[in-house]
C-alpha positions as CSV (number, residue, x, y, z in Angstrom):
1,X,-11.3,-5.0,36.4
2,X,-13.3,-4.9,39.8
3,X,-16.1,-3.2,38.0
4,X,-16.1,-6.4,35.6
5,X,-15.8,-9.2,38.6
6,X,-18.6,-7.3,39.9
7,X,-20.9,-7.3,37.0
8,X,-20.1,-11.2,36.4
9,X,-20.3,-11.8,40.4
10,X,-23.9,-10.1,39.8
11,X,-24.9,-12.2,37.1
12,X,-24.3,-15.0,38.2
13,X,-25.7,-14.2,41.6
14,X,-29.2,-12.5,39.8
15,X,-29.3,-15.0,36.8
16,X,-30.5,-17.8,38.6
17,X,-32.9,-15.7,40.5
18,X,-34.0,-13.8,37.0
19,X,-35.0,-16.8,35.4
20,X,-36.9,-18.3,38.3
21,X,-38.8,-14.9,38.2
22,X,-39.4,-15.2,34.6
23,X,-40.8,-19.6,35.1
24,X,-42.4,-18.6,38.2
25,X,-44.4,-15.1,36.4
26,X,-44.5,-17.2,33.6
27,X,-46.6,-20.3,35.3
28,X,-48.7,-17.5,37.6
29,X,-50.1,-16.3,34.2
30,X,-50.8,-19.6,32.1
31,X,-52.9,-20.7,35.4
32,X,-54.2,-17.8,36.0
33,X,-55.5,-17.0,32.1
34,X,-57.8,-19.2,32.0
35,X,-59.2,-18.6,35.1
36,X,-59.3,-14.7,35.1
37,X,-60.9,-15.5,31.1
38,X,-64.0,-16.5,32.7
């Protein structure tokens, strides 16, 4: 039972922070295509 309050105190601690990765990555490399196409 720890080990699973851990995992779920994790994810909902990462989660948040993994999906602002993925938008932020996400943005960086639809701005930066076209740019770095030329």
């Amino acid at each position: 039972m720890t080990v699973d309050f851990d995992i779920v105190k994790f994810l909902n601690t990462a989660g948040p922070i993994y999906l602002l990765v993925i938008i932020t990555f996400a943005l960086i490399y639809a701005i930066g295509r076209p740019k770095g196409r030329k």
